[in-house]
C-alpha positions in Angstrom: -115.8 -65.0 -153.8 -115.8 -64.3 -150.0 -112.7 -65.0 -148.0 -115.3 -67.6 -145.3 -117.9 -69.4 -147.3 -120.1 -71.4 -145.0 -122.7 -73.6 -146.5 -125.1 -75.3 -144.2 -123.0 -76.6 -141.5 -124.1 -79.2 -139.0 -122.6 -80.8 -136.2 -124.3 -83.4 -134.3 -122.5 -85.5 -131.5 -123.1 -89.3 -130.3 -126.0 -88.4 -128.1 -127.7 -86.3 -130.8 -127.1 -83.0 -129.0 -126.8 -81.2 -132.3 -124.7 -77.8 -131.9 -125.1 -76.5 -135.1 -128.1 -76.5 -136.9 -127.8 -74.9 -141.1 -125.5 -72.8 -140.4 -124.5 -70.5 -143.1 -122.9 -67.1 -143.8 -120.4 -65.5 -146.0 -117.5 -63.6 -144.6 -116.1 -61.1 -146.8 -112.1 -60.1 -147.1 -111.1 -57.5 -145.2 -114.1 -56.8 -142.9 -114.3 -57.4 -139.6 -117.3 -59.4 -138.2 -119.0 -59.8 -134.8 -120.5 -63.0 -134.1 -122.4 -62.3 -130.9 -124.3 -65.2 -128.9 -125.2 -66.4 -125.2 -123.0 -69.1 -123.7 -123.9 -72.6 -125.4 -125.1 -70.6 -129.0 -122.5 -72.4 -131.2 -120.0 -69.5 -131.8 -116.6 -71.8 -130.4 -118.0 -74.5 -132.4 -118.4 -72.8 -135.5 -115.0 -71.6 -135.0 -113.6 -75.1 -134.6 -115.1 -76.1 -137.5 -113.7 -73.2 -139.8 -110.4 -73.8 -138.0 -110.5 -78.2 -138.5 -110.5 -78.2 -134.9 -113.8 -80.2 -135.2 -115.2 -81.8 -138.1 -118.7 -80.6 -139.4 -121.3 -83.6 -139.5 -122.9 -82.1 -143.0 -121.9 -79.1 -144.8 -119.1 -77.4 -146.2 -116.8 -74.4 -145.6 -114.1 -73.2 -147.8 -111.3 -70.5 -146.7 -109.5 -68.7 -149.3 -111.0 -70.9 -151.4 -109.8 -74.1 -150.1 -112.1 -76.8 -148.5 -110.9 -77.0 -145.0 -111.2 -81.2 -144.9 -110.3 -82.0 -148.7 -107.6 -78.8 -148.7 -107.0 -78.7 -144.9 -103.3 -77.3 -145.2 -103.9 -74.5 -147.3 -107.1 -73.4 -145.5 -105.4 -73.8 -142.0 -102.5 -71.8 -143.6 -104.6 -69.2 -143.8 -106.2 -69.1 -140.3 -104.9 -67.5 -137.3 -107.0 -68.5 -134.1 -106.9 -66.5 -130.8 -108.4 -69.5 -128.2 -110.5 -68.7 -125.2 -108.9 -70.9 -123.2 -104.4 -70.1 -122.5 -102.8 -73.3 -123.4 -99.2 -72.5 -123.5 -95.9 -74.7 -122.9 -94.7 -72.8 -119.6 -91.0 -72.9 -119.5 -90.8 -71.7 -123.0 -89.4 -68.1 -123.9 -91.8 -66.1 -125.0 -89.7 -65.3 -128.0 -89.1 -68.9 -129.0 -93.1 -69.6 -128.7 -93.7 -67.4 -130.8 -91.3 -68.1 -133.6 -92.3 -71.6 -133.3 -95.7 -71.3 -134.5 -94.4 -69.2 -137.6 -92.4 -72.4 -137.9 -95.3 -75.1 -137.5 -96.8 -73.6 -140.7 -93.7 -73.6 -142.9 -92.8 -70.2 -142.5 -89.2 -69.1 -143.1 -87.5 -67.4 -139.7 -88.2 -63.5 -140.2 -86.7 -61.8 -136.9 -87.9 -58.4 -137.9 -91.9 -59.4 -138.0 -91.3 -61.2 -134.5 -90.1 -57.9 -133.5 -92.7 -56.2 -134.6 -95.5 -58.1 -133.4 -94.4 -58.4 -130.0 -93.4 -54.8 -129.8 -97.5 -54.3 -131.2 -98.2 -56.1 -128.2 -96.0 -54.6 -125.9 -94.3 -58.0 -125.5 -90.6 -57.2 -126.7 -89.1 -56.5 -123.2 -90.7 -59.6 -122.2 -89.1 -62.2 -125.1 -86.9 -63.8 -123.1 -89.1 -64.2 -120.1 -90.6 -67.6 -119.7 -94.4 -68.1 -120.1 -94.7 -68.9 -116.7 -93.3 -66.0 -115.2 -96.3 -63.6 -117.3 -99.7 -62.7 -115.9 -102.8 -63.6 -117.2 -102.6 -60.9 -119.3 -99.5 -60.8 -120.4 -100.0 -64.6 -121.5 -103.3 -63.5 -123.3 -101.1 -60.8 -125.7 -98.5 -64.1 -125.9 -101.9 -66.3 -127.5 -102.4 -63.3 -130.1 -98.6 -63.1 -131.0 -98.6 -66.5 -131.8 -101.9 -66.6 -134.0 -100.1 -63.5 -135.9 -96.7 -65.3 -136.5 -97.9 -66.6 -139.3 -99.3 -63.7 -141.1 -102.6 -65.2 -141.5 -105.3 -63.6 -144.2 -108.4 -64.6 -141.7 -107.9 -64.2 -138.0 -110.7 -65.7 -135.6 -110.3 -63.4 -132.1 -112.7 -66.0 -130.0 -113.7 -63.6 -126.4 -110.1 -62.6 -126.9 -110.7 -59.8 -124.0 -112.3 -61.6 -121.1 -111.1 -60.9 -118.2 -107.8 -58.8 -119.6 -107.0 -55.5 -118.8 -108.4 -52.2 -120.2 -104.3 -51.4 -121.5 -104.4 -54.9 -123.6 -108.1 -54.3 -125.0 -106.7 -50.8 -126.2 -103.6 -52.8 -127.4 -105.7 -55.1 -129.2 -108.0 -53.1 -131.2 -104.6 -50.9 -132.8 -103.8 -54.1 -133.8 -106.7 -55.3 -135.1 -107.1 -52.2 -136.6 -103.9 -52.3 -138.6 -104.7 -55.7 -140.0 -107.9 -54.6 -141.4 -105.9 -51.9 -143.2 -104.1 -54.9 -144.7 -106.5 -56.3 -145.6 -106.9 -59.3 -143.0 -110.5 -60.7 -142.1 -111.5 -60.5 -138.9 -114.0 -62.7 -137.0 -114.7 -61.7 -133.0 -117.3 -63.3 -131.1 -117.1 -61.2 -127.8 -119.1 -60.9 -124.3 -118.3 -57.2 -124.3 -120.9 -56.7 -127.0 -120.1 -52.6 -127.1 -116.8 -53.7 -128.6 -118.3 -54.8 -131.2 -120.6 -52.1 -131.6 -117.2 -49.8 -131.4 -115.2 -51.8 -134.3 -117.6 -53.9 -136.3 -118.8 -53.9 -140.1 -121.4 -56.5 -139.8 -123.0 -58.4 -136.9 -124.1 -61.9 -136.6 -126.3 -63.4 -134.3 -126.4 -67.3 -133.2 -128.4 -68.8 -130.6 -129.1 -72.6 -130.4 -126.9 -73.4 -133.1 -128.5 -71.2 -135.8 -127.7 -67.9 -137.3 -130.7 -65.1 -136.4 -129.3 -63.0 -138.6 -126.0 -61.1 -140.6 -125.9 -57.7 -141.1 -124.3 -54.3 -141.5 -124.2 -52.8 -138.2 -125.4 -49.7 -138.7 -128.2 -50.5 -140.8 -128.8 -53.0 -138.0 -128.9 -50.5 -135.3 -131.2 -48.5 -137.9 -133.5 -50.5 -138.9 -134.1 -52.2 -135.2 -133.1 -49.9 -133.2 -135.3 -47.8 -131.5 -135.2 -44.6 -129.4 -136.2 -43.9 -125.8 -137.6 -40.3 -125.0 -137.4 -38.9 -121.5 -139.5 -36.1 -120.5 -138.5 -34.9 -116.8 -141.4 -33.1 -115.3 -141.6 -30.5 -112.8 -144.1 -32.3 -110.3 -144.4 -35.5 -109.2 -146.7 -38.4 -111.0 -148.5 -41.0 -109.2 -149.9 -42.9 -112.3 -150.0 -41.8 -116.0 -152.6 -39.3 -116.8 -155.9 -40.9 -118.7 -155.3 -38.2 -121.3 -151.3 -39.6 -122.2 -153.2 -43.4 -122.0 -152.4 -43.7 -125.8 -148.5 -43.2 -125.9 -147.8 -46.4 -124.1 -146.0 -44.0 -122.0 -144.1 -45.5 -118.3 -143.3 -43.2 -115.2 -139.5 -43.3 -114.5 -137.7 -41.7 -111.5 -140.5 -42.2 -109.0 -142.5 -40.8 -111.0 -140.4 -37.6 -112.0 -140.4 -38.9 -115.5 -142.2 -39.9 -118.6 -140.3 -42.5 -120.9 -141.7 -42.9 -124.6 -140.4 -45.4 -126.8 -140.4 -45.1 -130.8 -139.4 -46.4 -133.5 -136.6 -44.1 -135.3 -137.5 -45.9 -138.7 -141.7 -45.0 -138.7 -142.7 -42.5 -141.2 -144.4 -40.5 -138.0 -142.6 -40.7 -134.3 -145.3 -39.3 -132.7 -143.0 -36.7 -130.6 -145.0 -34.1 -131.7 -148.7 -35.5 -131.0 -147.1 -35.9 -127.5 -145.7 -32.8 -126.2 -149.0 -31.4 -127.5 -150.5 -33.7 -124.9 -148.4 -33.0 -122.3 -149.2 -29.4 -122.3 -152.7 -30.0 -123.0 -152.7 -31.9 -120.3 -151.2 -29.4 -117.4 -147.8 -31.0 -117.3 -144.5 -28.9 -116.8 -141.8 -30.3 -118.4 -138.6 -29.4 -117.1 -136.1 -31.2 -119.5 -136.4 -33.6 -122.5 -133.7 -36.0 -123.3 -134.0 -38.8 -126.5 -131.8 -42.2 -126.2 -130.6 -44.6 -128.7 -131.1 -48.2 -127.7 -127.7 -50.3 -128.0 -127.0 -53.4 -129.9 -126.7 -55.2 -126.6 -130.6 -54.7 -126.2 -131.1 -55.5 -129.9 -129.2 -58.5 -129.7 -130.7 -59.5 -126.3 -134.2 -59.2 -128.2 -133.7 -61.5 -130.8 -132.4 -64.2 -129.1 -135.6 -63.8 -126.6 -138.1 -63.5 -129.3 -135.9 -66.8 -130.9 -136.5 -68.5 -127.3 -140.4 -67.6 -127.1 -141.0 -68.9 -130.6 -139.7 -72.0 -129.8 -141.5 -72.2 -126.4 
């Protein structure tokens, strides 16, 4: 059984905007997910549904096991949700915030795990500081304390690093890293999609309130990536020679440069065939250099080839 079972979610407001549309997806113990989308995709809102933050139209999602309307305590008890937005209560201790959200779940007092976490998050010399008195940043690592309190078995990190500092990101992912360890699930929607190319087992993609796709990253990367081969010349192009007219080759660098782009999964690149052109064809080629394209430009594909066949 998988730790987030989501079966065919809706959720449609009053003036029929509907912001999600079928959504479903598995989320398996222990792994850590990216669920990557443009602004308005559905990510918060699937979040908030998970979470009983908002309540799905149709559909149903279980956590742990639990339905999180019919069993909402014990799937909430199981959640631990990092906001976008910092909502805290000001003149608090940073300390005492933190303690009372063990507390709001039923959680006996446990000193030594408040110490820890906040020492994680380089929050102990801060504990008896009021929220007020902590930067943005510092109030951000103050959220994450709070949605660890609990010790929660499924923790949803929604664009937990925007506009933070690189110190907390690095602060972050130890964490993060230790909880996977312990088994934890991890769900991270993110802007900053090369951190979820850095730490990620699987990758989703929503746009318009539906899931493109779920899928092991690297085999992702794999089986859409492709690869971008740079051949710097010795002499100056002005357009692509007729001979090269085949390779679907572009001049890069005013001209300086030859870019070829292949498919790393084809039985045949075609590198080969090419650099046989190239000398056949009187070029000098000064240095070659072969790039991997990024899930940033994967994901940005999708979600445009999603746009145009809709269009």
């Amino acid at each position: 059984m998988a730790m987030v079972e989501i079966r065919d979610v809706k959720k449609r407001y009053e003036d029929g905007f509907e912001a999600l549309k079928g959504a479903s997806l598995d989320i398996e113990q222990g792994e850590i997910l990216a669920l990557l989308g443009p602004n308005g995709a559905g990510k918060t809102t699937l979040i908030s549904a998970i979470c009983g933050i908002t309540l799905p139209t149709e559909g149903q999602i279980r956590v742990g096991g639990y339905d999180v309307i019919e069993d909402y305590r014990q799937a909430r008890g199981l959640i631990g949700l990092v906001p976008q937005e910092i909502n805290l209560e000001p003149f608090e201790k940073v300390i005492n915030s933190v303690r009372f959200s063990r507390g709001l779940f039923g959680k006996r007092a446990d000193d030594a795990l408040i110490e820890s976490v906040l020492r994680k998050l380089s929050l102990w010399d801060k504990r008896d500081n009021r929220v007020m008195e902590l930067s943005g940043g510092m109030k951000r690592r103050v959220l994450i304390a709070k949605a660890l309190a609990h010790e929660p078995r499924v923790l949803f990190l929604d664009e937990p690093t925007a506009g933070v500092d690189v110190e907390l990101r690095k602060d972050m992912w130890d964490v993060v890293a230790e909880l996977k360890a312990d088994g934890v699930t991890i769900i991270l929607t993110t802007h900053y999609i090369e951190e979820a190319e850095a730490i990620a087992d699987r990758v989703g993609v929503i746009n318009k309130g539906q899931i493109l796709l779920v899928e092991d990253k690297d085999s992702l990367m794999t089986r859409m990536g492709q690869k971008v081969l740079r051949v710097d010349l010795a002499e100056t192009l002005e357009t692509v020679p007729d001979a090269l007219a085949d390779f679907g080759l572009e001049l890069a660098d005013e001209g300086r440069a030859l870019v070829y782009t292949y498919d790393t999964a084809a039985d045949r690149t075609g590198i080969g065939a090419l650099m046989s052109a190239i000398s056949a064809a009187g070029l000098q080629v000064r240095d070659v250099d072969t790039v991997q394209s990024s899930l940033e430009e994967i994901f940005v594909g999708l979600v445009h080839a999603q746009e145009e066949g809709a269009a």
